[in-house]
PyMOL CGO cylinders between C-alpha atoms (Angstrom):
from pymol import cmd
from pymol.cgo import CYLINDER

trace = [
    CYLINDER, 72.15, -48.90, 159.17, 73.02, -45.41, 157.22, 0.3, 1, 1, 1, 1, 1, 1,
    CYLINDER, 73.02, -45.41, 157.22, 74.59, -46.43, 153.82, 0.3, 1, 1, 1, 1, 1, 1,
    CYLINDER, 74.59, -46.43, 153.82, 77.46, -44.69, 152.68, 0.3, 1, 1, 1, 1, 1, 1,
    CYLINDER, 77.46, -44.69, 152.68, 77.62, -42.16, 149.96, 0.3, 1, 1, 1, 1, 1, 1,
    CYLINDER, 77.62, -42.16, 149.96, 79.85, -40.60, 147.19, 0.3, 1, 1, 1, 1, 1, 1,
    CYLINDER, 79.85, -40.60, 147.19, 80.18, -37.41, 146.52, 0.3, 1, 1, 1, 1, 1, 1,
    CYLINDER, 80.18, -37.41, 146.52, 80.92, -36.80, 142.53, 0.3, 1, 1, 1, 1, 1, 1,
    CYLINDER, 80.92, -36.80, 142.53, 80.90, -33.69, 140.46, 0.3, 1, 1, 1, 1, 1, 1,
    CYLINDER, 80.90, -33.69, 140.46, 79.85, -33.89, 136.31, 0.3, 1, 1, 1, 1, 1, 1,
    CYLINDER, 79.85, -33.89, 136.31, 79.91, -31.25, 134.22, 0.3, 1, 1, 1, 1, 1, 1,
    CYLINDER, 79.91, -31.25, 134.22, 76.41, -30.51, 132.62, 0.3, 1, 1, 1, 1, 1, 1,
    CYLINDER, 76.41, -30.51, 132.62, 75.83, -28.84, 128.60, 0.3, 1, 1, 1, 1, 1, 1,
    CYLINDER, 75.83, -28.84, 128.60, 75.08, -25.60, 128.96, 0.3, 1, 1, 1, 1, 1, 1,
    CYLINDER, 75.08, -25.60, 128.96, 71.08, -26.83, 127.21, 0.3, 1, 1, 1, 1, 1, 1,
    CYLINDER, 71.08, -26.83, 127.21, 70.84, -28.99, 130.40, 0.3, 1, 1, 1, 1, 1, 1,
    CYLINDER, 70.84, -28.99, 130.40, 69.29, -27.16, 133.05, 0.3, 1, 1, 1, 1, 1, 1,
    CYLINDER, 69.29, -27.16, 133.05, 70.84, -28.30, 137.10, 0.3, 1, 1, 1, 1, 1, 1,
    CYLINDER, 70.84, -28.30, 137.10, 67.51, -29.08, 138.03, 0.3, 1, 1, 1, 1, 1, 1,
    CYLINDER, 67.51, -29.08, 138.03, 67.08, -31.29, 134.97, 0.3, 1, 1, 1, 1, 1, 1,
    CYLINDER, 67.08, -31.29, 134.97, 70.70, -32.75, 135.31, 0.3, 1, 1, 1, 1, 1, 1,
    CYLINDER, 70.70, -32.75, 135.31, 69.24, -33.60, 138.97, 0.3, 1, 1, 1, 1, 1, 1,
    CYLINDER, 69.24, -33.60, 138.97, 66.26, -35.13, 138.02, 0.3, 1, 1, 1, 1, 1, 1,
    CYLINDER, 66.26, -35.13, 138.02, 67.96, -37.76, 135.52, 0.3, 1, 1, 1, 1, 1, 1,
    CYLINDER, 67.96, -37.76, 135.52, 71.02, -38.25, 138.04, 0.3, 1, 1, 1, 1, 1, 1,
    CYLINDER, 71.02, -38.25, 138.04, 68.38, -39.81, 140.89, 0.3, 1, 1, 1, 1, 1, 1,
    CYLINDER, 68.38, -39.81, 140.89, 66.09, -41.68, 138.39, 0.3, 1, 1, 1, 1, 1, 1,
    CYLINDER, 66.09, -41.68, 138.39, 69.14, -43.04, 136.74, 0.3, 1, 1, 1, 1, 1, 1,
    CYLINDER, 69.14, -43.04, 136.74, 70.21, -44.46, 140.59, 0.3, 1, 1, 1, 1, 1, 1,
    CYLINDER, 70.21, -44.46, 140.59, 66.27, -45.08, 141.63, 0.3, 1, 1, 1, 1, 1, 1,
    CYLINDER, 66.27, -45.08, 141.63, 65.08, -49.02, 141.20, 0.3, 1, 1, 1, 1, 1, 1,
    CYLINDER, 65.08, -49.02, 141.20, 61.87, -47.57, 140.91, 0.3, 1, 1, 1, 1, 1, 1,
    CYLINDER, 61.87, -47.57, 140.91, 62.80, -46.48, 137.34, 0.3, 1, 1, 1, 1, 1, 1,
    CYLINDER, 62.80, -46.48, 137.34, 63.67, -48.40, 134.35, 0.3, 1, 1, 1, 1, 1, 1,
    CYLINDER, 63.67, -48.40, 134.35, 65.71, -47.18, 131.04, 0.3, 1, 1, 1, 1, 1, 1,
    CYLINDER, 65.71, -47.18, 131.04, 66.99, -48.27, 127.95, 0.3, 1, 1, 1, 1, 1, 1,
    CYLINDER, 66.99, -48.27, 127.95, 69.84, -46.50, 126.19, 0.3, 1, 1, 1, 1, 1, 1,
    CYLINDER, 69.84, -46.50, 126.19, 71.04, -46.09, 122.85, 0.3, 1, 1, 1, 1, 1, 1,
    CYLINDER, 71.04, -46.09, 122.85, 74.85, -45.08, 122.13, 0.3, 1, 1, 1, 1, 1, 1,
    CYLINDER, 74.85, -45.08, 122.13, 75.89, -42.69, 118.53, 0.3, 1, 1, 1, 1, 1, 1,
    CYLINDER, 75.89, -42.69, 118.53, 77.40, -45.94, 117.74, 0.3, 1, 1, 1, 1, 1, 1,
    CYLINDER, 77.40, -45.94, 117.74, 74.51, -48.02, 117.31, 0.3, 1, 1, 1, 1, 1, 1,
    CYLINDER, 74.51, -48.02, 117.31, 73.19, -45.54, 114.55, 0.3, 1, 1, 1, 1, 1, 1,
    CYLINDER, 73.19, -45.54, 114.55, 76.59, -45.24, 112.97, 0.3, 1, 1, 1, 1, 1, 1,
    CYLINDER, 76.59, -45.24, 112.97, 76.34, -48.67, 112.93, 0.3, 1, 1, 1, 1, 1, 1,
    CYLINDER, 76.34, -48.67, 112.93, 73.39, -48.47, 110.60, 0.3, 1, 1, 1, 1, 1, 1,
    CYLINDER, 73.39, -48.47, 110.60, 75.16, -47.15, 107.53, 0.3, 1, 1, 1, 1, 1, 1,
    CYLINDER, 75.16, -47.15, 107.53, 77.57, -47.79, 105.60, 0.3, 1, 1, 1, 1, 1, 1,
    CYLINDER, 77.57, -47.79, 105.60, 78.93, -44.48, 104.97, 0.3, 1, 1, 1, 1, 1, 1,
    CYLINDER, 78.93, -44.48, 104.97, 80.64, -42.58, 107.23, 0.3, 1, 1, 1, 1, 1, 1,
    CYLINDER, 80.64, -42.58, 107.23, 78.80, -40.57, 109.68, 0.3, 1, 1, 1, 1, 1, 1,
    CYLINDER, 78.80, -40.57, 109.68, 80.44, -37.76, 111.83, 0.3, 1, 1, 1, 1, 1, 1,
    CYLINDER, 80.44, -37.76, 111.83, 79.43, -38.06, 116.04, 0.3, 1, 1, 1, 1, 1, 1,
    CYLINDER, 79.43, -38.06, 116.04, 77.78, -34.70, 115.85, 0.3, 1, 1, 1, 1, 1, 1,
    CYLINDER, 77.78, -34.70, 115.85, 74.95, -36.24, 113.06, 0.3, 1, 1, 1, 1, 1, 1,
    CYLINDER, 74.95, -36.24, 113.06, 74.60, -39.46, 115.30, 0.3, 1, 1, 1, 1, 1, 1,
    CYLINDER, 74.60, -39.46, 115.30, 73.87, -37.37, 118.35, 0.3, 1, 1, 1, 1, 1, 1,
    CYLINDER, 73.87, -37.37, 118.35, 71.62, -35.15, 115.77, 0.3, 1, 1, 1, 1, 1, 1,
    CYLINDER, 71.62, -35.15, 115.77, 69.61, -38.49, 114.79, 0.3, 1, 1, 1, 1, 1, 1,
    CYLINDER, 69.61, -38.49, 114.79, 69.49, -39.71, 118.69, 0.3, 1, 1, 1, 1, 1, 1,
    CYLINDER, 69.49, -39.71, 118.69, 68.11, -36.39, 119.70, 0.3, 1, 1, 1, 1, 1, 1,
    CYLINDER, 68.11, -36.39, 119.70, 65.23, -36.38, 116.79, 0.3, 1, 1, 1, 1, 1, 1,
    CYLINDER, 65.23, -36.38, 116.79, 64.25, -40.14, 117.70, 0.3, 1, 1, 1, 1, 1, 1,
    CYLINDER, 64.25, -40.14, 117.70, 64.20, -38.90, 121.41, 0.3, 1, 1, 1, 1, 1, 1,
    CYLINDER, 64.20, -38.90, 121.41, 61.98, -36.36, 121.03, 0.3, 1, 1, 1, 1, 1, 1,
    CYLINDER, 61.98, -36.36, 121.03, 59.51, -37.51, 117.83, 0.3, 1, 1, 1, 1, 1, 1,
    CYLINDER, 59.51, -37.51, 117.83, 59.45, -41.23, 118.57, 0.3, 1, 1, 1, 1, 1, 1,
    CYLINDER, 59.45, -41.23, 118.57, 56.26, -42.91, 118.60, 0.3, 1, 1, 1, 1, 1, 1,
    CYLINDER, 56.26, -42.91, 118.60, 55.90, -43.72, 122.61, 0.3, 1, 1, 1, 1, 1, 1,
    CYLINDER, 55.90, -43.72, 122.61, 53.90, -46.90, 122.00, 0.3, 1, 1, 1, 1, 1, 1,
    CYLINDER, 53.90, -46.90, 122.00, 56.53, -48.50, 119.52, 0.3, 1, 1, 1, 1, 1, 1,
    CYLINDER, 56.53, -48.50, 119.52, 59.46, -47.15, 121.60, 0.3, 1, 1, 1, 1, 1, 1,
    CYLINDER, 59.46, -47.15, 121.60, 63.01, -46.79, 119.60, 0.3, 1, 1, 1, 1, 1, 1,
    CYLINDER, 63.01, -46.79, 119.60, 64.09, -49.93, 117.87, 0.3, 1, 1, 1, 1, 1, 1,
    CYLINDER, 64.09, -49.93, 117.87, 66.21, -50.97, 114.90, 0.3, 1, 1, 1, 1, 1, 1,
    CYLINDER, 66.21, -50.97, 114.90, 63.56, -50.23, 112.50, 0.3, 1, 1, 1, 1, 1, 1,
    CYLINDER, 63.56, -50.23, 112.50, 62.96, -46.87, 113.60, 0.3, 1, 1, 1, 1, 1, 1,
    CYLINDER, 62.96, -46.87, 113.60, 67.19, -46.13, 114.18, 0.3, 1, 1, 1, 1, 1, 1,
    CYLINDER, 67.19, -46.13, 114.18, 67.54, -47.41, 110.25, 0.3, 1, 1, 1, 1, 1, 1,
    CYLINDER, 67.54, -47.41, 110.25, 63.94, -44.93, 109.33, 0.3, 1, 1, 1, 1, 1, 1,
    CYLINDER, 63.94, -44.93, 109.33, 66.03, -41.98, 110.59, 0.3, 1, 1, 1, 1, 1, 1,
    CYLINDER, 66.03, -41.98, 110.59, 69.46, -42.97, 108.71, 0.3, 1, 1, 1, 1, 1, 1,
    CYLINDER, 69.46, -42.97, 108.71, 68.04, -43.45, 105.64, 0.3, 1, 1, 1, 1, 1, 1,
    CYLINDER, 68.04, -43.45, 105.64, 66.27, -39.79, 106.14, 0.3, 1, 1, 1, 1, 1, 1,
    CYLINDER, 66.27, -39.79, 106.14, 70.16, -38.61, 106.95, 0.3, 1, 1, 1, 1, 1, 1,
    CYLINDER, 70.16, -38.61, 106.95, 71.41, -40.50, 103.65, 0.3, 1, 1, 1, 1, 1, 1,
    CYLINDER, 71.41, -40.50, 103.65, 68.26, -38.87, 101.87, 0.3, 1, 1, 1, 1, 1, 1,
    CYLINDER, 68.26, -38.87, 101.87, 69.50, -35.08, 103.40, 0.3, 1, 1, 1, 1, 1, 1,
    CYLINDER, 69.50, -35.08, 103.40, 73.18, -36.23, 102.27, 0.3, 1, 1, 1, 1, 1, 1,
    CYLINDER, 73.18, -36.23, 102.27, 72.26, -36.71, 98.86, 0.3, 1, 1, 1, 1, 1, 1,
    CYLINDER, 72.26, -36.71, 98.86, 70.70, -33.34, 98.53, 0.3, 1, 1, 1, 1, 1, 1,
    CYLINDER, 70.70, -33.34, 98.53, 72.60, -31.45, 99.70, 0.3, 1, 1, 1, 1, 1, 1,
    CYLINDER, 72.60, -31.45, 99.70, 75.48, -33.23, 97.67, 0.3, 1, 1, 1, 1, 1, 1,
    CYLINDER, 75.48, -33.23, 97.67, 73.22, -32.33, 94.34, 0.3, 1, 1, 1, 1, 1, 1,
]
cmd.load_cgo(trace, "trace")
């Protein structure tokens, strides 16, 4: 039995290399793969201030790339990095 397909087209940040794009596109649709996400609202949703998209996405993109692989990301690690953004906020306010 063939399976049907869709054809879809996404448009990719410039950063993002096709390949790459690629690569997370048939992992994402794979069952051999599992992944957790995290949204810019869950770490806005760790302050009280307010916190502008671009500095949520800032905060995702450190814990993505200097997490600690055997503790994974969690709250306590989200709320480590906001306080480190409150701590930049306040100096830069000084």
């Amino acid at each position: 039995m063939t399976l049907g397909m869709k054809k879809i087209m996404i448009e990719i940040p410039d950063r993002i290399s096709k390949e790459t794009a690629q690569y997370e596109i048939d992992r994402a649709f794979s069952t051999d793969w599992i992944s957790l996400h995290w949204h810019i609202s869950d770490v806005q949703g760790c302050t009280k201030v307010h916190m502008s998209d671009e500095d949520a996405r800032d905060i995702l993109e450190e814990l993505d790339g200097r997490h600690d692989a055997s503790q994974g990301i969690n709250w306590d690690t989200i709320n480590y990095y906001v306080e480190r953004w409150h701590e930049d906020q306040e100096e830069e306010a000084a």
